[in-house]
N, C-alpha and C positions, 0 to 999 in steps of 0.2 A: 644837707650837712647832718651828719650823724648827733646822735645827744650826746658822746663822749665828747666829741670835738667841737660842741658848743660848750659843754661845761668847762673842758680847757682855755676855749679864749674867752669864756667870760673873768675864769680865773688869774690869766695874762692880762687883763683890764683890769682887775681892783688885786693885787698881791697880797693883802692883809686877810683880804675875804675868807674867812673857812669855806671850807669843800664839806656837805653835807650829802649823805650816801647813806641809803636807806636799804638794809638788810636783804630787801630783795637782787635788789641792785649788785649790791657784792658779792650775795652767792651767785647772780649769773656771770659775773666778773671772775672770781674764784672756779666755777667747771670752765670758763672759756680756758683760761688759762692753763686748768690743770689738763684737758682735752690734747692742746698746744704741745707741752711739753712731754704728755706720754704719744702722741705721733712722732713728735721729733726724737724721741726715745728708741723709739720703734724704725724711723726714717736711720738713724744711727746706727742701729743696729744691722740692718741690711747693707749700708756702706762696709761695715767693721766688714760682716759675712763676703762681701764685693774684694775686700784685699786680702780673704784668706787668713783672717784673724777671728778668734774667739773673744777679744776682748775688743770693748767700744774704750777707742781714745776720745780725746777732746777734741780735735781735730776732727773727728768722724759727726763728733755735735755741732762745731762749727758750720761743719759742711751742710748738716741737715738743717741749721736753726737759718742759715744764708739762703737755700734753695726753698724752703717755706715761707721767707721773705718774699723771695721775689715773685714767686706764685703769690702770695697774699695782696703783692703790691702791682703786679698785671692784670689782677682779677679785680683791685677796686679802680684803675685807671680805666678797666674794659665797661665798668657798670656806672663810674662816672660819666663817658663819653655818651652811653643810652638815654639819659636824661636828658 
């Protein structure tokens, strides 16, 4: 189990508890994140390019932010199952 997903269900067991996050911790939080959204920026922008548009709709983000899902979420099921 990841340390994200401990500190979540520790969090799900006591509700009141503060969540404490140590500066390191959230700038690697912060570039994952920011990593994230400039690929799916980029993954957007190739869909827009794919229907022959210059302009990225929301629809074209949708689509990129859905199919990085589901890669993200084949790749931890695939590296769950190795353990």
């Amino acid at each position: 189990m990841s340390a994200i997903s401990e500190a979540l269900e520790a969090k799900k067991k006591n509700e009141n508890a503060a969540m404490k996050v140590g500066s390191v911790a959230m700038e690697a939080l912060h570039d994952g994140i920011e990593t994230l959204i400039v690929e799916c920026m980029g993954d957007a922008t190739e869909i827009a390019f794919h229907a022959h548009r210059k302009t990225v709709l929301g629809k074209d983000l949708l689509l990129a932010f859905r199919t990085r899902q589901k890669a993200i979420t084949s790749a931890t099921s695939a590296n769950a199952k190795k353990k």
